[in-house]
Structure formats: C-alpha cells, structure tokens
Backbone as JSON Lines, residues from 0, in Angstrom:
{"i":0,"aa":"X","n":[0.83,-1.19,0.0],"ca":[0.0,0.0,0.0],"c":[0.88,1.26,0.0]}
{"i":1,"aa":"X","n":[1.97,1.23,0.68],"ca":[2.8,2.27,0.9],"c":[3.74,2.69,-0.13]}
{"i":2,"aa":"X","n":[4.0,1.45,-1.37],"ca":[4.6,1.68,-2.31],"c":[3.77,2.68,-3.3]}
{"i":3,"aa":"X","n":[2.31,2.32,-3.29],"ca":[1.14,2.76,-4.09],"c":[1.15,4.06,-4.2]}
{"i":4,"aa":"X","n":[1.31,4.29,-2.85],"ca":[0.91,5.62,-2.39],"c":[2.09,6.96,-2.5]}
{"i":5,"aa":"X","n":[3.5,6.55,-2.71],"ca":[4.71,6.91,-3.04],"c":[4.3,7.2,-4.7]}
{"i":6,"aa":"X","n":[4.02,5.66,-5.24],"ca":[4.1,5.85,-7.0],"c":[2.7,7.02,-7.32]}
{"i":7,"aa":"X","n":[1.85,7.44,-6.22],"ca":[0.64,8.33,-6.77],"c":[1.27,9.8,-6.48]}
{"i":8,"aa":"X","n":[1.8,9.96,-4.98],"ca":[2.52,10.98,-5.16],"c":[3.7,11.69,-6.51]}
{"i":9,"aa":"X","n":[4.29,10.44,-6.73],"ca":[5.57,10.87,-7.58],"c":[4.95,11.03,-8.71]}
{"i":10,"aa":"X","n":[4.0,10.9,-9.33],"ca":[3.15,11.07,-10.41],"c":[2.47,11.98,-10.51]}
{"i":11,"aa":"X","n":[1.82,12.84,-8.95],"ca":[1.13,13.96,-9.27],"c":[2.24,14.93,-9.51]}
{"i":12,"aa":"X","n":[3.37,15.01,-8.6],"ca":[4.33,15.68,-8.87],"c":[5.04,15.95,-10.14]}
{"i":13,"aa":"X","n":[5.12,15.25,-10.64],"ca":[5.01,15.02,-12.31],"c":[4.39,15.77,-12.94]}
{"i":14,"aa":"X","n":[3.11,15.37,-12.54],"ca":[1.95,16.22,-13.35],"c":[2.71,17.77,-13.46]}
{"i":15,"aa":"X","n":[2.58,18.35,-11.82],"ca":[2.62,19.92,-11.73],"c":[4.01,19.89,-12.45]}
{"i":16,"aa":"X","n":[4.8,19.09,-12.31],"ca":[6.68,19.91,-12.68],"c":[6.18,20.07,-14.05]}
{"i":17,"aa":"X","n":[5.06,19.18,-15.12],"ca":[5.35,18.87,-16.4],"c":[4.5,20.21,-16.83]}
{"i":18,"aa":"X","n":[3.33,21.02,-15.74],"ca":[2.58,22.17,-16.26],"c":[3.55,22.89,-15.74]}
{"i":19,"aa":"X","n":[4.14,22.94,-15.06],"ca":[5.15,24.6,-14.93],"c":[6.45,24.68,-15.5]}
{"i":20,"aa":"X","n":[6.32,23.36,-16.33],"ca":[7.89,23.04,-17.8],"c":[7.16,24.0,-18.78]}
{"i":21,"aa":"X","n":[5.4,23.65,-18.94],"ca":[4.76,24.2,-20.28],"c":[4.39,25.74,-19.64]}
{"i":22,"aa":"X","n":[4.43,25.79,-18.64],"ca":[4.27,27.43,-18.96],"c":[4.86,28.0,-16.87]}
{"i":23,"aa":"X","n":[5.91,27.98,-17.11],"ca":[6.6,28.5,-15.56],"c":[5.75,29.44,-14.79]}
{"i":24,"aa":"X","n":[5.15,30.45,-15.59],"ca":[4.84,32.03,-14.46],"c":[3.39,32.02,-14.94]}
{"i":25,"aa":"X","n":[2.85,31.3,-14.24],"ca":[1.52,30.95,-13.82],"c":[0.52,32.37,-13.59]}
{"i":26,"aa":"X","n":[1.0,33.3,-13.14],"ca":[0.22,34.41,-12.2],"c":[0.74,35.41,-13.2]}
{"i":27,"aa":"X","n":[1.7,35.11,-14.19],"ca":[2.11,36.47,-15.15],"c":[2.74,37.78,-14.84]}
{"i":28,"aa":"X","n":[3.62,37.47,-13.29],"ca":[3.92,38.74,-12.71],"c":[5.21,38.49,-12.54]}
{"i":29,"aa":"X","n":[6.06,37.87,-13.96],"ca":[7.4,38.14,-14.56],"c":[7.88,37.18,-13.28]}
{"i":30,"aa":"X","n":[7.97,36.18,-12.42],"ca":[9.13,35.48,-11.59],"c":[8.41,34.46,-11.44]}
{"i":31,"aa":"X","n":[9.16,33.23,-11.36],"ca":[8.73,32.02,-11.02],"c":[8.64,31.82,-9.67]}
{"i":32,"aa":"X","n":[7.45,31.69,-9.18],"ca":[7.62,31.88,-7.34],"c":[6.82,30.64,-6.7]}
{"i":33,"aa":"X","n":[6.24,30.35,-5.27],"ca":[5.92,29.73,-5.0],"c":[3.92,29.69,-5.43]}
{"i":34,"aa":"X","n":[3.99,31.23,-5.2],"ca":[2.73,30.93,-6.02],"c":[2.38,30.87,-7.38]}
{"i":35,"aa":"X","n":[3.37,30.29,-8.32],"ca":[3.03,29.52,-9.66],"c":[2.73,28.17,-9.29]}
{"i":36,"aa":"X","n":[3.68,27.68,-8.42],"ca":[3.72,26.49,-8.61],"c":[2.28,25.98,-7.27]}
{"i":37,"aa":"X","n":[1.37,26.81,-6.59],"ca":[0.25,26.65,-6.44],"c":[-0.28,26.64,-7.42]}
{"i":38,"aa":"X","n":[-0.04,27.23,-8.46],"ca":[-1.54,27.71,-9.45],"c":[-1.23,26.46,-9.73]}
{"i":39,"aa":"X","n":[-0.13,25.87,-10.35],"ca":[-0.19,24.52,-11.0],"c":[-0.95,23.56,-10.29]}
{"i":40,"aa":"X","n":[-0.74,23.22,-9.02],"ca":[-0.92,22.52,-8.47],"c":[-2.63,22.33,-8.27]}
{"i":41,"aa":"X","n":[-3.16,24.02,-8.36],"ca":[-4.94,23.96,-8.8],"c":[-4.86,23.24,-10.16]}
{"i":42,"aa":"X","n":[-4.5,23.06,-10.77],"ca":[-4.62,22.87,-12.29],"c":[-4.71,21.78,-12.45]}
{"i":43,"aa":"X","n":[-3.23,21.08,-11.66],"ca":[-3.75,19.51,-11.87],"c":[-4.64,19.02,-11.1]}
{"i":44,"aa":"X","n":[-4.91,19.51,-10.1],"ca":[-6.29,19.5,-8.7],"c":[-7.47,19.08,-9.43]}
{"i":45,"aa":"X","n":[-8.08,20.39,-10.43],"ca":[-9.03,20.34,-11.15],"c":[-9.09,19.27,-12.26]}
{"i":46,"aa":"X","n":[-8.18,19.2,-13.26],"ca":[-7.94,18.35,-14.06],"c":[-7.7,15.97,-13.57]}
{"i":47,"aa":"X","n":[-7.46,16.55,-12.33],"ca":[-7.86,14.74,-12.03],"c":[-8.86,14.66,-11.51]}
{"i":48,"aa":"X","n":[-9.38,15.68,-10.84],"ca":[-10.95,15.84,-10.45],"c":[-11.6,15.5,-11.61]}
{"i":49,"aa":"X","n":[-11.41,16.01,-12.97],"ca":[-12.48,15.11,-14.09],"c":[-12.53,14.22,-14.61]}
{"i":50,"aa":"X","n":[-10.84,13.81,-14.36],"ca":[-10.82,12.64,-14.58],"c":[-11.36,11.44,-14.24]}
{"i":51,"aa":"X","n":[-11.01,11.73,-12.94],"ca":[-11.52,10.77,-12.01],"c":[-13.0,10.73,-12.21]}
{"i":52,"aa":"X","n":[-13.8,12.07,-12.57],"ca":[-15.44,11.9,-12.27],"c":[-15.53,10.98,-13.94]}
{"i":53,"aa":"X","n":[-14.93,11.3,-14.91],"ca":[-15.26,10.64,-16.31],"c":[-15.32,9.19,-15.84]}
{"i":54,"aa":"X","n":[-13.86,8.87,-14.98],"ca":[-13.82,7.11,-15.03],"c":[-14.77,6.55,-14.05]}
{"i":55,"aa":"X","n":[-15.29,7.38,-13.49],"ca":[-16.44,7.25,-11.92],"c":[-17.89,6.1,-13.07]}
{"i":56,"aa":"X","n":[-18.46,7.78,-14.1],"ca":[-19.56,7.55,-14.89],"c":[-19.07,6.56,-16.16]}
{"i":57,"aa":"X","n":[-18.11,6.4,-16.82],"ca":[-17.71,5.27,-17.56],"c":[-18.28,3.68,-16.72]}
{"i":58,"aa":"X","n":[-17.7,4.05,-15.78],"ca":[-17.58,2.84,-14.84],"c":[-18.88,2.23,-14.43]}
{"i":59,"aa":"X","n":[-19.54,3.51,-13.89],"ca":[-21.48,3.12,-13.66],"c":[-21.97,2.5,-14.65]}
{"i":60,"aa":"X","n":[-21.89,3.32,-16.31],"ca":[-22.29,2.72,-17.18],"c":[-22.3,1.55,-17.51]}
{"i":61,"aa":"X","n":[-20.93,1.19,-17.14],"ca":[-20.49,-0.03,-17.18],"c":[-21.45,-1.06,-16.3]}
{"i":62,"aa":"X","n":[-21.84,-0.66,-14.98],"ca":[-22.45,-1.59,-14.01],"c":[-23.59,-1.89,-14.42]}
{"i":63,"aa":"X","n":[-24.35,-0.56,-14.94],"ca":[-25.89,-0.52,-15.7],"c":[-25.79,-1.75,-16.56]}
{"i":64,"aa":"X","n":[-24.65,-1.5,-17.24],"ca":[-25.34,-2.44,-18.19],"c":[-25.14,-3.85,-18.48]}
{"i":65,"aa":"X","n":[-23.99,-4.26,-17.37],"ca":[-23.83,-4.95,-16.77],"c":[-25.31,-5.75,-16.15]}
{"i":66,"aa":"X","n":[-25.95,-4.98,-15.26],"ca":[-26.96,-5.39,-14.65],"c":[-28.32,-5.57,-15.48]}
{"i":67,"aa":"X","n":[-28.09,-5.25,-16.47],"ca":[-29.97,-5.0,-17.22],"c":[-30.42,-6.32,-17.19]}
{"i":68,"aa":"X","n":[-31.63,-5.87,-16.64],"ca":[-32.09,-7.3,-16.62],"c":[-32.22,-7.61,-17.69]}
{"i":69,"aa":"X","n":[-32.68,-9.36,-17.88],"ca":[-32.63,-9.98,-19.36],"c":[-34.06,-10.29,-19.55]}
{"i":70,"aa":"X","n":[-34.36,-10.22,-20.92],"ca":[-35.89,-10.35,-21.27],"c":[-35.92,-11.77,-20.8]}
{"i":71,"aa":"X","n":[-37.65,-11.87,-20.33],"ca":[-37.93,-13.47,-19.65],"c":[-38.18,-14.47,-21.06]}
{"i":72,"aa":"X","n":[-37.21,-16.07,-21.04],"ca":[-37.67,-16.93,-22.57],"c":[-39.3,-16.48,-21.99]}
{"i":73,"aa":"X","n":[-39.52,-17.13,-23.46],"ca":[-41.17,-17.46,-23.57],"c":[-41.28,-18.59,-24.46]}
C-alpha cells in the first residue's frame, strides 16, 4: 500500500513539474515563485478531479449495463 501511495505521489508531482515546464509564471507577474507552482498545483487539482469523475460515470455505465435485466424466454 505504501509503495502505491509513493508511486501516486511521484506522479502527481510530475503532473505539476510537467505544467510549470509548459508554462513556468503561472500568475504572469514576470518570476517564477511559489505561487506559480500553487496555481499549478490547482490545475492539476481540477484536471484529475475530471478525470476521475469521467472514469467514476464510464464505470457506472459499465455496471448498468452490466446489470440490465434480461428479457424473460417465452
């Protein structure tokens, strides 16, 4: 579990280093500071937030239809 949880960290971290590679000065006030690398850190915040909700409703879909009931023989 503890390895898991290392490989999710080192991956979000990823995420933010790889948005403040594509654009450093987040806030546009000419220095790379600690609050860019918040803004990033909203960015990827928001962005696995949909992710996560897409694979949430993929996934239901999945159960739905999974579950439909089956027409009765006759």
């Amino acid at each position: 579990m503890g390895t898991l949880v290392v490989v999710l960290l080192l991956a979000v971290a990823g995420w933010i280093v790889w948005k403040l590679v594509k654009d450093p000065d987040k806030n546009d006030d000419g220095v790379v500071d600690a609050k860019d690398v918040v803004a990033a850190a909203k960015e990827v915040a928001v962005e696995a937030k949909a992710h996560a909700e897409k694979a949430a409703e993929v996934a239901v879909e999945k159960v739905k239809k999974a579950r439909k009931p089956k027409a009765p023989k006759v």
